[in-house]
N, C-alpha and C positions, 0 to 999 in steps of 0.2 A: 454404542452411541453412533450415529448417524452422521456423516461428515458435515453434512449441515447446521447437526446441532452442535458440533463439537467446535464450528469456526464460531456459531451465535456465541458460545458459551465464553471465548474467547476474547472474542468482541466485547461481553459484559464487562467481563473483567477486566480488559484492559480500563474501562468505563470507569470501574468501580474505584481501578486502583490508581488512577489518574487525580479522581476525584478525595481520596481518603488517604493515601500515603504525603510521608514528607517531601520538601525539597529533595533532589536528587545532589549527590555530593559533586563537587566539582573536580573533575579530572586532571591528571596528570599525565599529558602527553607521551612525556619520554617512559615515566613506566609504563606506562599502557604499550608500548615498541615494545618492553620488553614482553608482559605477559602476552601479547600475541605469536610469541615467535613460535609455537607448538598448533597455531591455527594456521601457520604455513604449508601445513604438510595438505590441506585443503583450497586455503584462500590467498589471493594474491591481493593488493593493495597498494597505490600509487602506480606512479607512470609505466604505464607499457602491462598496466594489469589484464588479465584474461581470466576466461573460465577455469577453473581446475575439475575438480571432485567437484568442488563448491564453488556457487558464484564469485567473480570478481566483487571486490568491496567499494568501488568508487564509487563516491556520489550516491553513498548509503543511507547519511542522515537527511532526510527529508522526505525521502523516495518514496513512493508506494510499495509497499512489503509486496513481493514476488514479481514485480516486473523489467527487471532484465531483459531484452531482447537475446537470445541467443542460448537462453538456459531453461530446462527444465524443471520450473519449480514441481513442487507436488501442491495436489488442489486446495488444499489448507489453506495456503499463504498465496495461492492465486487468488481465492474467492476474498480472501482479507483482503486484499490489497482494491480488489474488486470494490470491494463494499467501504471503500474508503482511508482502512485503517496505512497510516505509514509507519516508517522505522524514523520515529523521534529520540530523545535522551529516555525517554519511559517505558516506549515499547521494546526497544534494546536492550532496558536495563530489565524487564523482566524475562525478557526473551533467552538472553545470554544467563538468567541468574538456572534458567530451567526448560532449555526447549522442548520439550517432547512432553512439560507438562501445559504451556503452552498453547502451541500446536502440535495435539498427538500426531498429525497426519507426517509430522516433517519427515525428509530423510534424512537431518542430520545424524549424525550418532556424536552426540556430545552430552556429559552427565549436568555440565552448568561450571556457574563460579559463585562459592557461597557468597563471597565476600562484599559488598556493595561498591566498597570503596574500589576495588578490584575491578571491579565491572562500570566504575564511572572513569576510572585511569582507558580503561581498555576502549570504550566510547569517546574519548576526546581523544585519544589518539584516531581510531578510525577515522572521526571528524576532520581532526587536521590533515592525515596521510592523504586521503579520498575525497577532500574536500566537499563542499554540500551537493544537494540534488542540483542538476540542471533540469528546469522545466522545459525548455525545447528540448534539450539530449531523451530527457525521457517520454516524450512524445516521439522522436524520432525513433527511440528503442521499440515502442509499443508499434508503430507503423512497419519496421523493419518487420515484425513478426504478420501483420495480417492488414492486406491492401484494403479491405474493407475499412476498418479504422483509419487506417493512412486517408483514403478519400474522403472521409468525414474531418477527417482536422485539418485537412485543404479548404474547408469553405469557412469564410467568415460569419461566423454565426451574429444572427440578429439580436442584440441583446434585447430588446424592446417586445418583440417575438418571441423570443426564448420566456419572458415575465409572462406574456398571455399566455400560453400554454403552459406554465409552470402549475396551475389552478388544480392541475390531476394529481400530479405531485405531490404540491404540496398538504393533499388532503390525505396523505400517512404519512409522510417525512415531514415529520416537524424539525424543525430550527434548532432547537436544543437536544433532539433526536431522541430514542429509544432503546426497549431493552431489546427489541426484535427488530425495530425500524430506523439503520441510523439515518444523520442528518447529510443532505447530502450538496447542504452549503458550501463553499471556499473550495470545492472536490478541482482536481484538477484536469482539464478537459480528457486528456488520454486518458485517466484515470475512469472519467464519467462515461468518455465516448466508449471505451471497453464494454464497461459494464452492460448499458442499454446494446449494443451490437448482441453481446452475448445471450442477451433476451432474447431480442428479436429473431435472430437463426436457432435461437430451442437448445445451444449450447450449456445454457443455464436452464433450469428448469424453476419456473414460478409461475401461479395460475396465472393471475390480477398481472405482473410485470411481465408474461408473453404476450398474453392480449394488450396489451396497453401499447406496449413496443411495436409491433406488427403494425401498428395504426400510424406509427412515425417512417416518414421519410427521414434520408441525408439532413435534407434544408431544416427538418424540427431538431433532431437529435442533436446538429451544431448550435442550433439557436437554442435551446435547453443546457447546452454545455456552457455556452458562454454567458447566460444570465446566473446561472448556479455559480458556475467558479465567480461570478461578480460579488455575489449575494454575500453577507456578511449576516 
């Protein structure tokens, strides 16, 4: 399977199972302390967290899946994150129930946690320890990695601007998005400005999204970001 189909494939499912599973159970902070203490020997968590093996965990629920400034994801969970998906109480909770089925690409090496309940104690703890995404910090992470990006979320994008050329767009990202094309509504500017840079320098490969991006300057790309992340 093809890394590309394996992130689509991914992407569905989260779709699928967002859409069809139940409520997620409510956590339990202090156990959730506990059963992390074996995910130390990788990750850190709260004040003064750093890299390990494995990414630091702050400011995980909200975030865009792979973007950490300063760490190596593997392309799996770059391209996710890419393509909009974040680490909410759903996508953690099936992430942790089974990573490698997942995202085959990960490097974690972790077999999962059967338990649900287990896995919503261990999410509301990270929640609390790590507390949520920063969306400036995580623009600031994303800029830290690549000055391109960084000079793109220096300009205040036109939102006005951003809606007239949105007409390209949105004629395969639809609103409610797809099984191949997600929605690239509420996306959060670093998130978006990534993606389209990655186009455009051929980092990513896509026929319709090279050409299309090559045609954008700075001044569209910001003005694109800031009418999307408006757009509801």
């Amino acid at each position: 399977m093809s890394r590309a189909r394996a992130v689509t494939g991914a992407l569905a499912f989260a779709a699928l199972a967002a859409a069809t599973s139940p409520a997620l159970a409510e956590g339990d902070p202090a156990r959730g302390e506990t059963l992390f203490r074996p995910c130390r020997a990788c990750h850190m968590v709260g004040e003064g967290a750093v890299h390990r093996v494995g990414p630091h965990l702050n400011g995980l629920v909200g975030r865009a899946i792979g973007a950490v400034a300063g760490y190596d994801f593997s392309d799996d969970l770059v391209e996710a994150g890419v393509d909009g998906l974040v680490w909410d109480e759903a996508t953690l909770d099936r992430f942790l129930a089974g990573p490698r089925e997942y995202f085959p690409g990960t490097a974690m090496v972790f077999r999962g946690i059967r338990s649900a309940e287990d896995r919503a104690h261990l999410v509301a703890y990270l929640r609390e320890a790590g507390g949520p995404a920063d969306g400036v910090a995580a623009a600031a992470d994303t800029a830290a990695v690549d000055p391109e990006i960084a000079a793109i979320l220096q300009i205040a994008g036109d939102v006005a601007y951003g809606e007239y050329l949105s007409n390209e767009c949105t004629a395969c990202h639809r609103a409610e998005g797809g099984e191949d094309i997600p929605t690239i509504r509420g996306l959060a500017p670093s998130v978006f400005v990534a993606g389209l840079v990655a186009y455009r320098n051929g980092s990513r490969e896509h026929q319709v999204m090279n050409m299309v991006t090559r045609r954008l300057g700075d001044e569209e790309i910001a003005a694109l970001a800031a009418y999307f992340q408006s757009a509801e």
